[in-house]
N, C-alpha and C positions, 0 to 999 in steps of 0.2 A: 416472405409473407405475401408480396404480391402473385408472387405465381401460384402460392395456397389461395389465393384467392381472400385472402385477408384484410390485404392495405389494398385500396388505392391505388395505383401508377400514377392517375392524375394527381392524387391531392400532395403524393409529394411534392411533385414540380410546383402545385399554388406555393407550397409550403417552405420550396427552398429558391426563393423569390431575390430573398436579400441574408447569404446566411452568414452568421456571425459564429467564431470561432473561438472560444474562449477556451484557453490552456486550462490542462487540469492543474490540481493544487499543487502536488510536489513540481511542476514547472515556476511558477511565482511564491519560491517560499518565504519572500519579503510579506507577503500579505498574510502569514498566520499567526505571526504575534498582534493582530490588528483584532483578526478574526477570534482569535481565544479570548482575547481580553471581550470583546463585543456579547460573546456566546456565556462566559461567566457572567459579568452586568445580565444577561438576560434572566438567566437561570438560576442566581441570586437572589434576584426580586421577585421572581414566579413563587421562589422556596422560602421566600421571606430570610434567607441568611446575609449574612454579612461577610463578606470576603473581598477582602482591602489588597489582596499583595500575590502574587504570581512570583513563586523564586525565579529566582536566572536558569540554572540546573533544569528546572519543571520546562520553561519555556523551550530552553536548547534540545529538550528531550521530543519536545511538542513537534520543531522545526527541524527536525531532520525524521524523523519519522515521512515516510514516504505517501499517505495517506492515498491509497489504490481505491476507498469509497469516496472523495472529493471531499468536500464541504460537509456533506451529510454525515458521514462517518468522523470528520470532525466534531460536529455538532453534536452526535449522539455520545461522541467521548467525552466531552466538555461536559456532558448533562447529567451522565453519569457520573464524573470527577465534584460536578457540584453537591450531588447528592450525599458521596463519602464522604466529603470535607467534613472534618469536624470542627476546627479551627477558623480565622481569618486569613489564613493562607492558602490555596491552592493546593489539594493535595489527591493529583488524579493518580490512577492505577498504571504507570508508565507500564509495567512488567507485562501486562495483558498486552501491547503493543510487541514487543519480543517473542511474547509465546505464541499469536497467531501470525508468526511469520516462520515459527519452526518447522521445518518441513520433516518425514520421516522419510527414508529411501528405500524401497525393497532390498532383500540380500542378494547381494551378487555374487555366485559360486563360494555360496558357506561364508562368504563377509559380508558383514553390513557395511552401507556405504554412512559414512558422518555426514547427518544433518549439517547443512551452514545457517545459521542462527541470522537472521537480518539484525543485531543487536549493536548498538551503536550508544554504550558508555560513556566511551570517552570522548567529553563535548569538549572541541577545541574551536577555536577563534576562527580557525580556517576552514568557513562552511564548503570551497572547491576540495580540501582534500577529503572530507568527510561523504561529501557527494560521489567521490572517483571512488572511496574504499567501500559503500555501499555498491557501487555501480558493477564491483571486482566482485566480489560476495555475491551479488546479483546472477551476474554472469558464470562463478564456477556453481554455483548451484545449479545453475540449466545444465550446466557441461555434466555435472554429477545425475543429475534426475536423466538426461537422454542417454548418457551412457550404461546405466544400471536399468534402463527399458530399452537397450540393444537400438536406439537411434527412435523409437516409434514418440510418437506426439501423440498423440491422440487414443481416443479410447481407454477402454477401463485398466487398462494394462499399459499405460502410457504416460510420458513424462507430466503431463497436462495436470493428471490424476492424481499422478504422485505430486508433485507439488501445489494441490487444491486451488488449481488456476483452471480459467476455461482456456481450451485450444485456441482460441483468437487470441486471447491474451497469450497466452506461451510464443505465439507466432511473431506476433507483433513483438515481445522482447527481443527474442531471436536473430530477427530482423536490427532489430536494435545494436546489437552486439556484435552481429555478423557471425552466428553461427548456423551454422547448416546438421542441419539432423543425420544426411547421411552418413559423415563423417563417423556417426557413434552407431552405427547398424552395426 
């Protein structure tokens, strides 16, 4: 933007003076049972309902759920969830969380390649192994998407594309993982 002549150069520098660094949500997933309960109470009282109880199951579904929009996308799930509830209980749309995480893959010589599903049922006690078998899923999904687009990232015809992520973001997993794109050229 600054070489389009859009931003500033200087005003970043006023701007990143003292800058604070605040992890995104799935880094601090102690803070969203804080934050669901908080975002309910709100959306409750706006909606005039009454909802007294959050199951355990709802919750665990909440806190591993990876939340790639931050807080907002929390918040807008939560306001949503208030709205269906019919009950005093919490009863948000978990399954919308799975389904916009399905990816579809192009055919690769007459096979489809299987979608990996980010879908994380089975809530166990042990939120590191739940994190690592997310983190695996994560990972052979990139291996699948760069492989069945012949190793390219980017463009309409690219891993990026297919898996409805932007190319920074692809990169940045990648990085994450340690996989290399040429590898699947």
């Amino acid at each position: 933007m600054i070489a389009d002549r859009q931003f500033r150069s200087d005003l970043y520098y006023r701007l990143n003076v003292f800058p604070i660094r605040v992890p995104p949500l799935r880094e601090r997933k102690e803070d969203i049972p804080q934050l669901v309960s908080y975002f309910v109470q709100k959306f409750a009282r706006q909606m005039q309902k009454k909802i007294d109880s959050i199951p355990p199951l709802v919750m665990g579904g909440l806190t591993t759920w990876e939340w790639p929009g931050n807080i907002r996308e929390l918040e807008n799930f939560i306001e949503r969830a208030v709205i269906l509830t019919r009950g005093r209980s919490l009863e948000p749309p978990l399954g919308e969380l799975r389904k916009r995480n399905t990816v579809e893959l192009p055919q690769v010589a007459d096979r489809k390649v299987e979608p990996l599903v980010g879908e994380r049922t089975n809530l166990q006690n042990d939120k590191t192994s739940i994190a690592d078998d997310y983190g695996r899923k994560q990972r052979d999904e990139i291996i699948r998407a760069l492989a069945a687009c012949k190793g390219r990232v980017g463009g309409a015809d690219g891993a990026a594309a297919c898996l409805g992520v932007n190319r920074t973001t692809l990169l940045a997993r990648m990085k994450k993982f340690g996989i290399y794109a040429k590898q699947y050229a």
